[in-house]
N, C-alpha and C positions, 0 to 999 in steps of 0.2 A: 618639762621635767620638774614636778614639784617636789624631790627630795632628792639632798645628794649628803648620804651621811653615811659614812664610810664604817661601818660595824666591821672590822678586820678579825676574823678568827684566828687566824695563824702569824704565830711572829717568824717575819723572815729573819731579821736580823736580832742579835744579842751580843750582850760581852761576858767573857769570862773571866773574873775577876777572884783574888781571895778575899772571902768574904761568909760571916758564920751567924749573922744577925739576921733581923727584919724577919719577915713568913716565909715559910718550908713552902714551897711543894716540890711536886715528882707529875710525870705524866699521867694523863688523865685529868688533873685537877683543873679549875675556870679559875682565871684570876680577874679581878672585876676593882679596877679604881676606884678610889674612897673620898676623892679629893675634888672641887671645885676648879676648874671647867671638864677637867677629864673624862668625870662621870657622863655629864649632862651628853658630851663628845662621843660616848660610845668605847672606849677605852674598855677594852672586855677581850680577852684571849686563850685560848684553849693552848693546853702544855702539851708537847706531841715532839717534841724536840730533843730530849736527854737520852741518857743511857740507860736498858735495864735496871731497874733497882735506884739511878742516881738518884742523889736528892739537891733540887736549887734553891738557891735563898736570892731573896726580893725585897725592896723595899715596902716600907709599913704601911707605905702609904696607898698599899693596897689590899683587897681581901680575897682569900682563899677560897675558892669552892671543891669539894670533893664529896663523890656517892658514896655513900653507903654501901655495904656486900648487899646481895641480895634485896635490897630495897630501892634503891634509886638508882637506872642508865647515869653513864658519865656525859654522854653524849646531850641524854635531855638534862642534866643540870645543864651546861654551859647553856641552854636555850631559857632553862629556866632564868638563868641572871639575865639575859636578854630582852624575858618579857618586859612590856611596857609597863603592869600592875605593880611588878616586883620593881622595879628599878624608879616609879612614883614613888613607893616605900624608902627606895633607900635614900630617896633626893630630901625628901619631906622628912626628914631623922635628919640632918646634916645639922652640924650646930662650928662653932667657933667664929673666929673673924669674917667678914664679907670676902677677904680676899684669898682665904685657906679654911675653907669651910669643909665635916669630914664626916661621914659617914657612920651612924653608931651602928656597932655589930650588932649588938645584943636586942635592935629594933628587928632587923632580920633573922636573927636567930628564933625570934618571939611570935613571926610571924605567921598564920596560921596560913597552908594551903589546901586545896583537893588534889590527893595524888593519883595517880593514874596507874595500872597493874602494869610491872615491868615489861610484859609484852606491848602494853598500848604506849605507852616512854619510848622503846626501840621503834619502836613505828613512828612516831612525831618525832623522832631526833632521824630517822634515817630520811626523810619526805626534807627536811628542812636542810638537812647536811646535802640531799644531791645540788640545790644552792649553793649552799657556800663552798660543794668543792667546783663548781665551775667559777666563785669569784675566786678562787684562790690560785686558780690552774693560771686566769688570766692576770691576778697579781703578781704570780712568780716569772708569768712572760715579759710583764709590764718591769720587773726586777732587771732581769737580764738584760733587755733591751738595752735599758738605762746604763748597765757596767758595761756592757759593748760599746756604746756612744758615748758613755766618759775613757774608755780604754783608747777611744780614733784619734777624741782629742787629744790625749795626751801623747799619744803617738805622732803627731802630727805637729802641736803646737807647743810641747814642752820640749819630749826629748830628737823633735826632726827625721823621725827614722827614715823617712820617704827620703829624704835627702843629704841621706850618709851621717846625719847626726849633729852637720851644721846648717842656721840659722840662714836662711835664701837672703841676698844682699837686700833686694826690693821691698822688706817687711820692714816695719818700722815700729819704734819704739813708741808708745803713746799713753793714751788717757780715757779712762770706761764712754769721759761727756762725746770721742769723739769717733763713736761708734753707736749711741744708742741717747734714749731722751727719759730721762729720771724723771719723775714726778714723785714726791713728797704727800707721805700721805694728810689729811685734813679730819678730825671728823667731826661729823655734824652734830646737831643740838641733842640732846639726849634724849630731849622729850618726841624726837623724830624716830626714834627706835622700834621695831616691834618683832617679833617673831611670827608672824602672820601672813607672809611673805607681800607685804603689802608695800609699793615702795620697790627701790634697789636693792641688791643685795649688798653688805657691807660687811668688810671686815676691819674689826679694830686694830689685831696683832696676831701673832703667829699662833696664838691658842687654837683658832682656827684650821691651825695647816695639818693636812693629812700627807702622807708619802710622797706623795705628785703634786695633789690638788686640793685646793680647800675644803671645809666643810661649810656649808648653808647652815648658821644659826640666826643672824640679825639681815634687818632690811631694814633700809630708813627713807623716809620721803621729803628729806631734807637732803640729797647728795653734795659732795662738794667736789674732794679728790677723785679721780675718774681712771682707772687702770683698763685696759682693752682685753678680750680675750684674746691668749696667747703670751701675753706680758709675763715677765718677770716678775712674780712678787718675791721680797726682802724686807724681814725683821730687821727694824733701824732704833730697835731697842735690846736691851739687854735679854734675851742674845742675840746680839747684832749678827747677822750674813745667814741665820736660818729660809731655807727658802723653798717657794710653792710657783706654782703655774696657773694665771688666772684659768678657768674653763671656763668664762662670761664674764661680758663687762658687769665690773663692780666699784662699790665706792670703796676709800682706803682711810682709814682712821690715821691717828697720828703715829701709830707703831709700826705701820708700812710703809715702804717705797713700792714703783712700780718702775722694772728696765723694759724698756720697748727699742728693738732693733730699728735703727733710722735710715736702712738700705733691705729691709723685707727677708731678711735672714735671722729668723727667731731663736732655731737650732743653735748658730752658732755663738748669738749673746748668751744663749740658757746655758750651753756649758762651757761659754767664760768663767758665767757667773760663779758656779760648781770649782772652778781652777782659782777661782779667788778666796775663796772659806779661808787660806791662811791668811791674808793681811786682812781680812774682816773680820777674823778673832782679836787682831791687835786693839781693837775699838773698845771689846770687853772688858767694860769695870778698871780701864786707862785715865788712872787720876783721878774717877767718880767711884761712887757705889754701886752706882748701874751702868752698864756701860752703852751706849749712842754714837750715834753717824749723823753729819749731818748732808744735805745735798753738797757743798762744796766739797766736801772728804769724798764722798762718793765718786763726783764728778772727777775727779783728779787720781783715782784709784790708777796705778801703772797696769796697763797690759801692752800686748803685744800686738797689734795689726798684717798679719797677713796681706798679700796681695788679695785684690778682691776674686781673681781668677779661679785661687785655692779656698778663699772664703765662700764661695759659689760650688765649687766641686764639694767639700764638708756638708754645706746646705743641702743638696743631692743625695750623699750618701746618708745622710742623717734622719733630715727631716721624714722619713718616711716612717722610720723608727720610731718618732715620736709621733706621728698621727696611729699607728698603731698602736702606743698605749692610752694614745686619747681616746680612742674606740674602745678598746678592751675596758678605760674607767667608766666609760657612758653606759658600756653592758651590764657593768658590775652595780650601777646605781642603780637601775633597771630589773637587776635579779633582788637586790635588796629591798626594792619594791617589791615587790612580789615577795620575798621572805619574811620582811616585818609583817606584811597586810596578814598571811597567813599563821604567821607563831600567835599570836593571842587567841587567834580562833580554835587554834588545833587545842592550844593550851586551855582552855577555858570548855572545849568539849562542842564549841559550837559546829567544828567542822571535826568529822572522824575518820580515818584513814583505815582502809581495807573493808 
């Protein structure tokens, strides 16, 4: 599988917050990042979520798209910020610091296209859309899965329901080191980088994490730190306890840990891990500017150990749930295959629909 890059149309989740600044929109509009690594990440989402008439506000550090009456499909703009030509435009305009580099509007605004008559727009947005509603049918499954299987755990390992709501004598109070095997992430020489996929795959820090699973941007033929498919990955930088699931062994830069279960129960380290986000916020920006974990903080993290009886029955119920959203993101990388290969052609006239 030479691409696994997560272009997500629809936002599952949001907050509602009071809030009257930053860019408008309303439904219908593409909202498309402005900002370094975001952009380059795919960071691009279609508004489909509000009320009649409602209007959101967002931060600036992203930019608005919306059609035109009568001249531009909503549907082919969000394809149009998608294309590869538009979206070279918008990387190659980016100016400020290396490490907050952004977007100038007014390079996109300037930019000249070929448009297409609004019947032939509705026809390359609707060819491209029956893609993205099958990644999105299997993301919202991949969604639920996940609150189901964080709902068992906590049913089970927080508040005990199974067993009247106290704590079984035989569990025992313990430590993350003595259920699973940390490794720290390393990373390699710089000049071993490439985007070519040439080499391992590697990620430096959480920029890379998508919902589940990471995203493929670097490979480096220098590996050092080595995380397994199915591991744990964890942000051990500011923001410490953000966290992804290898889907392939990869190298881990300094801004990763990898938790690997050390009794073949993956399910049940992954949503430890998920039950721990509160003492892994305590890390954040504690006495520093940025906040860090290091292996010994990790390793001594308090959890709870189950007998292995009930650790093994969880695994059971669990695990299945989760090789079914590892399937559904295999398919979804697979349809994006096929969606990207296809948007520049349709867009560009080389391929024409009906």
């Amino acid at each position: 599988m030479d691409k696994l890059q997560p272009f997500t149309r629809d936002i599952l989740t949001y907050e509602v917050e009071s809030y009257n600044g930053g860019a408008k929109f309303r439904n219908g509009d593409t909202i498309m990042a402005r900002i370094t690594p975001c952009l380059e990440n795919g960071k691009t989402a279609f508004i489909n979520f509000l009320e009649e008439d409602e209007v959101g506000y967002g931060s600036t550090e992203f930019i608005v798209w919306r059609a035109l009456a009568d001249a531009t499909d909503r549907d082919y703009v969000y394809y149009l910020a998608q294309n590869s030509e538009i979206r070279d435009v918008a990387i190659k305009s980016m100016v400020g610091s290396s490490g907050r580099q952004r977007v100038q509007q007014s390079v996109l605004d300037n930019y000249e296209i070929d448009l297409p008559d609004i019947e032939s727009q509705r026809a390359i947005a609707a060819t491209l859309s029956c893609l993205d509603d099958k990644i999105a049918n299997n993301t919202k499954i991949n969604h639920h899965l996940e609150q189901i299987a964080r709902a068992i755990f906590k049913s089970w390992f927080v508040d005990f329901e199974p067993w009247g709501g106290v704590m079984p004598d035989d569990w025992q109070e313990s430590t993350l080191s003595n259920i699973a095997n940390i490794t720290m992430g390393q990373s390699p020489d710089g000049t071993s980088y490439n985007e070519n996929n040439i080499g391992t795959v590697f990620y430096q820090g959480r920029a890379e994490f998508g919902s589940r699973f990471p995203t493929r941007r670097l490979f480096t033929t220098q590996p050092k730190r080595m995380a397994s498919k199915g591991d744990v990955l964890i942000s051990v930088r500011a923001p410490v306890g953000d966290l992804n699931v290898a889907f392939e062994p990869c190298c881990l830069g300094r801004g990763l840990a990898s938790i690997q279960s050390n009794s073949e129960c993956p399910s049940f380290i992954l949503y430890t891990m998920f039950a721990l986000k509160k003492q892994l916020d305590v890390f954040n920006g504690e006495g520093t500017v940025f906040g860090s974990i290091n292996k010994n903080d990790m390793a001594n993290l308090p959890i709870l150990i189950p007998s292995n009886e009930v650790i093994h029955q969880f695994e059971e119920l669990v695990k299945p749930m989760d090789a079914i959203i590892e399937t559904n993101y295999a398919e979804n990388c697979n349809f994006q295959v096929i969606r990207d290969t296809l948007l520049p052609c349709l867009m560009s006239g080389e391929l024409r629909v009906g």
